[in-house]
Rosetta silent file (secondary structure, phi, psi, omega in degrees, C-alpha in Angstrom):
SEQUENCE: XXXXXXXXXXXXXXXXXXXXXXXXXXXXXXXXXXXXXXXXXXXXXXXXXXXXXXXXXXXXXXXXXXXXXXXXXX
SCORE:     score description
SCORE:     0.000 S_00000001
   1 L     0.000  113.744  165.639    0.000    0.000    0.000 S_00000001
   2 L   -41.039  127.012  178.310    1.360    3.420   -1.328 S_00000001
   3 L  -139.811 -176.973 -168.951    2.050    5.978    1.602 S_00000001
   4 L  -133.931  122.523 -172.444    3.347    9.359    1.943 S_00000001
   5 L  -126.033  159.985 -166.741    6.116   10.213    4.360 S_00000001
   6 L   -98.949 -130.060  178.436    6.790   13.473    5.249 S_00000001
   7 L   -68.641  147.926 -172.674   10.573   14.998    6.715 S_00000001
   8 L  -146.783  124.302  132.021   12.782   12.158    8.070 S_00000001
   9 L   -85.971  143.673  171.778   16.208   12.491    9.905 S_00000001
  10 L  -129.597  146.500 -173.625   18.034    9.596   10.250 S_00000001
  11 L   -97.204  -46.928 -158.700   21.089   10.232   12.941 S_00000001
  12 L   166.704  118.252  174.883   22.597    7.252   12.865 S_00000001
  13 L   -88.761  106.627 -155.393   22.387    3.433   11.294 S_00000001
  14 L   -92.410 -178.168  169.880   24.135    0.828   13.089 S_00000001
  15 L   -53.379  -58.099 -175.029   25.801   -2.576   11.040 S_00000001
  16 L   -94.079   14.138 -176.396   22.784   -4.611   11.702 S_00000001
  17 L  -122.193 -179.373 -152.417   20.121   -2.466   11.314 S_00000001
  18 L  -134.444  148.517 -158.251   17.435   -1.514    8.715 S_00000001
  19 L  -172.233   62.581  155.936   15.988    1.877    7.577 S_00000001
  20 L   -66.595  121.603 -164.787   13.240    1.074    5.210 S_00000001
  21 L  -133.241  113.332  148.686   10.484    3.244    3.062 S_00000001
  22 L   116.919 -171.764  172.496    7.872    1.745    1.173 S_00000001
  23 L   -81.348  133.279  104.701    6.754   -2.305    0.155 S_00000001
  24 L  -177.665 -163.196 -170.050    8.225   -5.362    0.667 S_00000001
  25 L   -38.011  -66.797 -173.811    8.594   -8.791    1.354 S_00000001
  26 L   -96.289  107.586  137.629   11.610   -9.641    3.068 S_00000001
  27 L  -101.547  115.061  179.125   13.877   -7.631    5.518 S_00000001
  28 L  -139.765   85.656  172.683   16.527   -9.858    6.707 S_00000001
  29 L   -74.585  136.143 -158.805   19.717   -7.812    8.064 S_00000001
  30 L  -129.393  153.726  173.660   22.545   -9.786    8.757 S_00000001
  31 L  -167.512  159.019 -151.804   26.028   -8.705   10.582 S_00000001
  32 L  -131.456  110.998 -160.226   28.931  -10.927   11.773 S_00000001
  33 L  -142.398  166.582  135.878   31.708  -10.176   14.155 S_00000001
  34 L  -138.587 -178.379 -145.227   34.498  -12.299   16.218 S_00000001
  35 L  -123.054  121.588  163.381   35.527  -11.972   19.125 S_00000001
  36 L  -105.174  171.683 -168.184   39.031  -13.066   20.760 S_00000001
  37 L  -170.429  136.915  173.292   39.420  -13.128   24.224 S_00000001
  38 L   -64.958 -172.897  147.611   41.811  -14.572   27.325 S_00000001
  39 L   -59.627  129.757  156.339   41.199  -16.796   30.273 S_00000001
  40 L   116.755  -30.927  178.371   39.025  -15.322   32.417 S_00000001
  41 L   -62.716  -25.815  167.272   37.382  -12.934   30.473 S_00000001
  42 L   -76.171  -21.940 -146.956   33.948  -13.728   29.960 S_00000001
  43 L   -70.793 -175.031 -166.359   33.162  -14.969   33.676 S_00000001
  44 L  -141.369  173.886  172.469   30.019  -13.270   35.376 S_00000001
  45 L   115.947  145.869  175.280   29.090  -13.294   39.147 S_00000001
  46 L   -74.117  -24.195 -168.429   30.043  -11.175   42.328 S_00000001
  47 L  -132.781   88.892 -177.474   32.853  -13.044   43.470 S_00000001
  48 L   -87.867   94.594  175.344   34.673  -14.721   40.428 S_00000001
  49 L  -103.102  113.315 -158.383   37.841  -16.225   41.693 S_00000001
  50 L  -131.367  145.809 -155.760   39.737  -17.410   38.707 S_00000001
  51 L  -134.074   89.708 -166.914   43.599  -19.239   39.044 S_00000001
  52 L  -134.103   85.886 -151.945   45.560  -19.122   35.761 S_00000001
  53 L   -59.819  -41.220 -140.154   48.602  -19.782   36.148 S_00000001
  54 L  -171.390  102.307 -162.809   49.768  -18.915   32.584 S_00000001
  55 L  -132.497  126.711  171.811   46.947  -17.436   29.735 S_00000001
  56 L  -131.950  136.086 -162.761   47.648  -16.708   26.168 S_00000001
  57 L  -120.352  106.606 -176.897   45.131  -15.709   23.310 S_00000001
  58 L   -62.467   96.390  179.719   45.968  -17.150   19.692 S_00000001
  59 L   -94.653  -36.367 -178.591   44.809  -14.268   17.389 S_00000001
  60 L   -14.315  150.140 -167.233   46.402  -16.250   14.141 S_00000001
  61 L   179.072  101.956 -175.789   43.886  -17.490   11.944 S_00000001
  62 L   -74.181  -22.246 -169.819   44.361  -19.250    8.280 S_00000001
  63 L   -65.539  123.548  176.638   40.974  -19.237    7.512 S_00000001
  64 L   -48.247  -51.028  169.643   39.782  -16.786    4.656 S_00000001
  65 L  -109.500  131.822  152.221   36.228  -16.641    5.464 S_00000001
  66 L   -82.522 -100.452  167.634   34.740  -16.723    8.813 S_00000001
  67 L  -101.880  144.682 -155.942   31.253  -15.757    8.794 S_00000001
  68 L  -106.335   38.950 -170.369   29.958  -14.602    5.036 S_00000001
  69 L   -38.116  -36.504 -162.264   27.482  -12.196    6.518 S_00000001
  70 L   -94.914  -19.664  157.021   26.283  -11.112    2.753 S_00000001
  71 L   110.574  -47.787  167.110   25.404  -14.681    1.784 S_00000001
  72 L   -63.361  138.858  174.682   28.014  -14.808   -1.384 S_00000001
  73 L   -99.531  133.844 -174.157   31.024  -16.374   -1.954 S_00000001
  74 L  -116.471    0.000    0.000   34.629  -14.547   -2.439 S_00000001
């Protein structure tokens, strides 16, 4: 259904988001990320006691593709 939009700012569009006008079918926004990280780093909780003697974080990586967020192959 045909509509009429009047003045629009847009401020700011993030990676994953969508900013659509008008018909149609499908919106399917896609976004991708990775994440490295040590020991220890994720835990949650008030009193986290964590004993790591020795922690190292492997950023190397042979792989071409990770995740293919756009669906196509390069």
């Amino acid at each position: 259904m045909p509509s009429i939009v009047g003045n629009v700012k847009i401020i700011s569009v993030g990676s994953s988001s969508v900013v659509h006008f008008g018909d149609s079918v499908i919106i399917s926004p896609n976004s991708s990320s990775k994440t490295f990280a040590g020991a220890g780093s994720f835990n949650t909780g008030d009193f986290p006691r964590i004993y790591n003697a020795y922690s190292t974080t492997v950023t190397n990586d042979s792989d071409l593709i990770e995740n293919n967020a756009s669906g196509g192959i390069i």
